[in-house]
C-alpha atoms as one frame of an Amber mdcrd trajectory, in Angstrom:
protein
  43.444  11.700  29.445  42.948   7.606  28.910  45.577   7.260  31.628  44.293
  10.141  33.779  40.993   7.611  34.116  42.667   4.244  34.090  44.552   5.761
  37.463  41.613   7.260  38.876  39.692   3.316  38.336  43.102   1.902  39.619
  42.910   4.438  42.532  39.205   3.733  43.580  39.665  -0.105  43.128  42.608
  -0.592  45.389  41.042  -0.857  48.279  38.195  -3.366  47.115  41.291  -5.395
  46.088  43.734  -5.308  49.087  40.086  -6.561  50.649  39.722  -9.390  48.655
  42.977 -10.341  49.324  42.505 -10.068  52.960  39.625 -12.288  53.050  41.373
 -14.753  50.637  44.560 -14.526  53.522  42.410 -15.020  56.238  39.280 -17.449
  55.219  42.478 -19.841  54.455  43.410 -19.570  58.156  39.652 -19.275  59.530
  38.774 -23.183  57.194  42.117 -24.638  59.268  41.088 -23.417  62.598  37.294
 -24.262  61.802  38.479 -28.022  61.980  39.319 -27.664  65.691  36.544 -25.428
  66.631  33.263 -23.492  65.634  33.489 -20.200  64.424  31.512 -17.413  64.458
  31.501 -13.323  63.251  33.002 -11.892  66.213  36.049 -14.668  65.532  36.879
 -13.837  62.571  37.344 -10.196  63.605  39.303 -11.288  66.496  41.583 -13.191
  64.713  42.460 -10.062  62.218  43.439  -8.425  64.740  45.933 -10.974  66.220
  47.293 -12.570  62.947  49.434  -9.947  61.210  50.073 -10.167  57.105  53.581
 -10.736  55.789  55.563 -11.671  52.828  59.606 -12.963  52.317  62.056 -13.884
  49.792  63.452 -17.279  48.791  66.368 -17.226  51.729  65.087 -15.697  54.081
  65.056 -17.112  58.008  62.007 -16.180  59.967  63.486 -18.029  62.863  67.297
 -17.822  63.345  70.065 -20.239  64.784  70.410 -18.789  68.965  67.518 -16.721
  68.547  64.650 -15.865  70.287  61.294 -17.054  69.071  58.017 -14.913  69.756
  55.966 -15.814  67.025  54.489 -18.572  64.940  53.685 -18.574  62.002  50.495
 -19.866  59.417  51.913 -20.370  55.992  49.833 -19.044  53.084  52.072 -19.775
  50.330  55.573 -21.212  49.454  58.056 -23.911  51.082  60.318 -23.421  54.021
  62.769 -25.911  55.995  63.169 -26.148  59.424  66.952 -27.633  59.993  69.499
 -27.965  62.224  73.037 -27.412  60.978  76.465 -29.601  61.514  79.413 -28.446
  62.631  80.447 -29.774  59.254  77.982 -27.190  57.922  75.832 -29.449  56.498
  71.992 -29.272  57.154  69.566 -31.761  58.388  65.967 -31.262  57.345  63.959
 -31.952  60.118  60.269 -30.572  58.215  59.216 -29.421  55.228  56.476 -26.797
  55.551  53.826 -26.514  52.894  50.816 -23.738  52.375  48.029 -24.339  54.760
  50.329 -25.336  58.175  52.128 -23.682  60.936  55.321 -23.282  61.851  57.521
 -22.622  64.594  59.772 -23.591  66.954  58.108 -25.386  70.004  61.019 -25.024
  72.448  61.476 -21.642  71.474  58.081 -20.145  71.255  56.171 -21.918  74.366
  59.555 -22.303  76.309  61.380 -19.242  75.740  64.965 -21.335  74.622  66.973
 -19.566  72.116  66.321 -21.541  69.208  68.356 -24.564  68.292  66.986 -24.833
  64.619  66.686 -22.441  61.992  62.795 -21.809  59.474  64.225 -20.581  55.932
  62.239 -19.987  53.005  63.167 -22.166  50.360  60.590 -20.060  48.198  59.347
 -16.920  48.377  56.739 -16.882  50.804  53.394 -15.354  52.176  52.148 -16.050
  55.793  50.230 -14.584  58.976  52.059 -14.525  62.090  50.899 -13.970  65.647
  53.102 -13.441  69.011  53.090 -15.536  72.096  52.051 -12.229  73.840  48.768
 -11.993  71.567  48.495 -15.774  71.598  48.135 -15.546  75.068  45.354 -12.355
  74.881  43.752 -14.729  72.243  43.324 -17.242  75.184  41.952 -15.174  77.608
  39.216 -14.027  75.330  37.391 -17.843  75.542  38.185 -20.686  76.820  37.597
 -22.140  73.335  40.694 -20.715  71.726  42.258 -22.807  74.809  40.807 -25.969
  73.093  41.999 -24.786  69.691  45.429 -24.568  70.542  45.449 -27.702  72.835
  43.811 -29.395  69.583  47.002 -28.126  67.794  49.471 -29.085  69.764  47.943
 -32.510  69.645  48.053 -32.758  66.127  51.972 -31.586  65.921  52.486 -34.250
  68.576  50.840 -37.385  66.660  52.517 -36.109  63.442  55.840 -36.066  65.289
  55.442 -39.455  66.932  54.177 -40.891  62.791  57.641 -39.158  61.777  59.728
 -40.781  64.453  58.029 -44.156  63.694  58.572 -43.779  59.689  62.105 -42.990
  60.170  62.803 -46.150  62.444  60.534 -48.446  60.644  60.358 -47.333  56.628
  62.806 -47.813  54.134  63.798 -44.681  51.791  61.493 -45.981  49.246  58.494
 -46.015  51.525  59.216 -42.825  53.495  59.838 -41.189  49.631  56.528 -42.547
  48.350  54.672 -41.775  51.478  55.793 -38.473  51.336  54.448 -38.546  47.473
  51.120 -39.912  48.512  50.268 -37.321  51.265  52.577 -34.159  50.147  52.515
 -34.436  46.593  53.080 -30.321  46.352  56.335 -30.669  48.105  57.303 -33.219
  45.938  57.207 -30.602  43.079  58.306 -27.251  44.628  60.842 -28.549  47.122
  64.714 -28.985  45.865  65.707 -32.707  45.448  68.877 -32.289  47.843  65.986
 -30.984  51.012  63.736 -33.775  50.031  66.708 -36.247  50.659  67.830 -34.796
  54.022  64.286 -34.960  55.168  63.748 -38.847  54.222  67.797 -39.663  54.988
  69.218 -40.272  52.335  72.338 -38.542  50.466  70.734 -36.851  46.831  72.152
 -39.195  44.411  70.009 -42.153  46.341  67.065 -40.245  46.023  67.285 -39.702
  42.448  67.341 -43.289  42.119  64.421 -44.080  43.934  62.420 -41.340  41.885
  63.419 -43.907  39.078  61.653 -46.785  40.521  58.622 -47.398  38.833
């Protein structure tokens, strides 16, 4: 009888739950595009029904080597590396994605190129997704979600030039403890060996500079 009732309450509740969890998803998503522009009610429905839930294991690839690339993607929890591989086989980290950012392949998903690059969970990972296709519908609806994304695309574009700039101009030290000072959370969830590749340097020189007081 006691667990008759406890799966009736469990029965009634679930959908007051998968709703909470929904708005936790999505307010996430709604306080990073509210830095770019206002929001209001009839937004926030319109983006649920263009961004699309999802979950993935540690090891998965949301974007493949050669393929095509139709969506991008908001992260909502977990680590994944973007990274192009040698012919040698071995991988160069070219970003480390965190909770709160997108991800994607530009050339693939604006361009329509068969990617070059591959986006691998290095944890196991939530995020939203939308297509180019609804992207695009997104658009039309107000020339403000124009602004938003050309906001964006700004912001990926100054963070790429600061990246080219560290690389050329930092030591490993520096780009390590810059990386410390403004990622901290990758610091701790990310595998030594992905950290490395991303700054340039081989493992074992990393785990000397951690040393460095």
């Amino acid at each position: 009888m006691q667990f008759e009732i406890k799966r009736l309450f469990l029965r009634q509740n679930l959908p007051n739950s998968v709703e909470k969890l929904n708005r936790m998803y999505y307010s996430r998503l709604i306080d990073i595009i509210s830095r770019y522009i206002d929001i209001y009610p009839q937004d926030i429905d319109l983006i649920k029904s263009f961004f699309h839930y999802d979950s993935i294991t540690k090891g998965t690839s949301l974007i493949e080597f050669g393929a095509t690339v139709d969506k991008t993607f908001f992260i909502l929890s977990g680590y994944l590396k973007y990274f192009k591989s040698t012919e040698s086989g071995d991988e160069i980290i070219i970003h480390l994605y965190a909770p709160d950012n997108f991800a994607t392949s530009l050339n693939g998903f604006f361009l329509g190129k068969q990617s070059e690059e591959a986006l691998q969970a290095i944890t196991d990972c939530q995020y939203l997704s939308i297509s180019k296709s609804d992207l695009d519908k997104l658009y039309a609806t107000d020339c403000k979600w124009q602004v938003f994304g050309r906001k964006l695309m700004e912001s990926f574009l100054i963070e790429k030039e600061e990246r080219i700039i560290d690389q050329l101009s930092l030591t490993a030290h520096e780009k390590y403890l810059k990386l410390l000072e403004n990622q901290p959370a990758v610091i701790q969830n990310v595998p030594v060996k992905y950290i490395a590749s991303y700054i340039g340097v081989q493992p074992e020189s990393l785990s000397r500079i951690r040393r460095i007081k």
